[in-house]
Residue, then its C-alpha position, 0 to 999 in steps of 0.5 A: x155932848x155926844x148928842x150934839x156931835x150927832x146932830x151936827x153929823x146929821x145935819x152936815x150929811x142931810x146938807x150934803x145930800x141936798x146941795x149934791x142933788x140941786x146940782x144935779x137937777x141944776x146941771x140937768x137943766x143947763x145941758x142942752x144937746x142935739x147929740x146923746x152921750x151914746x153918740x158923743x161916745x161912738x164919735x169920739x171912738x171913730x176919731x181916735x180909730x182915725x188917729x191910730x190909723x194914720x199913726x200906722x201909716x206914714x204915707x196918709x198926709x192929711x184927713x177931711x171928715x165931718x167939719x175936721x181936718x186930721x194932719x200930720x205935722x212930723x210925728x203928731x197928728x193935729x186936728x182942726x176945723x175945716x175952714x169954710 
């Protein structure tokens, strides 16, 4: 019995490894992106510095930056994409 309760967790986790490692080649395969995490990251840094600078100040009404518009609508700031 005791060998069958091992056999069974070692199958359960040689599955496990398995199914997780096709997911991640799978995923690999279908992620397909003209920018790196790095600069994913760096952009989305940049916008929330944006975002905290208009927070501080009142007067600044509105934002056009890179296809995306920053607007203040009372206490929130919306973000949009510039209509062309």
């Amino acid at each position: 019995m005791r060998i069958a309760i091992y056999l069974l967790i070692i199958i359960i986790v040689l599955n496990s490894i398995t199914f997780y490692f096709y997911l991640k080649v799978k995923n690999m395969e279908s992620i397909e992106s003209k920018y790196s995490m790095f600069d994913v990251y760096m952009k989305t840094r940049f916008y929330d510095k944006i975002i905290i600078f208009m927070s501080n100040h009142s007067d600044i009404q509105e934002i056009k930056l890179n296809g995306l518009v920053f607007k203040r609508e009372g206490n929130n700031i919306i973000v949009e994409e510039e209509i062309k």
